[in-house]
N, C-alpha and C positions, 0 to 999 in steps of 0.2 A: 211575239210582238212584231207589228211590223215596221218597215224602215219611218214611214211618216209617226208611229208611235213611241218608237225612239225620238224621233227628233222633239216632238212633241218635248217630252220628260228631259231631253238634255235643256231646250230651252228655258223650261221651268225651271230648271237649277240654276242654268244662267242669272236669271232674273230674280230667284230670290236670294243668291250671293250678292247681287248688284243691292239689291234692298238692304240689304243688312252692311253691304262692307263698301263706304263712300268712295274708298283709294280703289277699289277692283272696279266698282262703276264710273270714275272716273277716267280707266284708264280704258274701259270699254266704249267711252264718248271718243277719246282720240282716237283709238282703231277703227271705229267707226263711223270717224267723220270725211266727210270729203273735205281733199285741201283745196282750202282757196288757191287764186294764184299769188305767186312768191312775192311778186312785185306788182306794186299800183303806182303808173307815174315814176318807173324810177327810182321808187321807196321803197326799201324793204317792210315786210307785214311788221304786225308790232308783234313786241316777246310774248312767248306763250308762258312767262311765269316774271314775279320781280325778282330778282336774287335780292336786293333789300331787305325785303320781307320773308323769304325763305333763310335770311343768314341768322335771321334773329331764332331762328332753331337748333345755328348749330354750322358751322361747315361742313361737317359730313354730312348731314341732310342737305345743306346747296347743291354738295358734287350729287348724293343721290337723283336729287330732282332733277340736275343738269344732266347726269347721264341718260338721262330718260327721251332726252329731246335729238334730234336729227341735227346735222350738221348746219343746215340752211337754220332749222332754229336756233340754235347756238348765235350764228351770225345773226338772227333777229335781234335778240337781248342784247348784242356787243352793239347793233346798231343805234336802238332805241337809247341804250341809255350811256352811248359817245363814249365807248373802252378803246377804239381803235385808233389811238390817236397818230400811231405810224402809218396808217394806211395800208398793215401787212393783213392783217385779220381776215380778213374777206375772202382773199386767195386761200387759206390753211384749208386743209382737209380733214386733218385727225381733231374730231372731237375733242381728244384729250387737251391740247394745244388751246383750243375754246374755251374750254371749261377753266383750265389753268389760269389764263388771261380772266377772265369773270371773278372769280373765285378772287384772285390777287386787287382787282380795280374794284370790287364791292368791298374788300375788307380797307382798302387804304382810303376811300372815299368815305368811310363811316369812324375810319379814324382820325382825321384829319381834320384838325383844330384842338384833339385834345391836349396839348402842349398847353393848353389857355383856360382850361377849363379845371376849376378845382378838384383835390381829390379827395 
């Protein structure tokens, strides 16, 4: 077989694991996408996921999803949706720091009111 018939066959596989499995095609759009730039105007991009909607999974599935992202995305989601309220967040480095902060201001923000709400 030669090397272009190899590739051939590896791509075929590629493509019909992407067919069958939506989280491997998915995560073959992010590797394969070109990044925009970080900043338009000043603004950072908008988050590449809502932690709202991913917490209704589950926290372990938020940190999953969160560990997935880049630092600079990290700091996209704390931007969009106003977690940085000391104005430290932006400078941190370690993912994990990120993700802690999200994790913590998604779950107190979805709590918050229920003191008032019956049970």
């Amino acid at each position: 077989m030669t090397g272009v018939a190899r590739l051939e066959a590896v791509f075929r596989e590629v493509v019909a694991e992407a067919r069958r499995n939506a989280d491997f095609a998915a995560r073959l759009d992010r590797a394969l996408a070109t990044e925009p730039p970080r900043r338009i105007s000043g603004r950072r991009a908008r988050g590449r996921l809502d932690p709202f909607d991913v917490l209704a999974s589950g926290e372990d599935t938020l940190r999953l999803r969160l560990a997935e992202l880049s630092v600079e995305e990290l700091k996209d989601v704390v931007a969009e949706h106003g977690m940085d309220h000391a104005g430290l967040a932006m400078r941190w480095r370690r993912p994990e720091r990120l993700i802690d902060l999200i994790v913590s201001e998604t779950k107190a923000r979805l709590a918050k009111g229920d003191a008032f709400r019956p049970d």
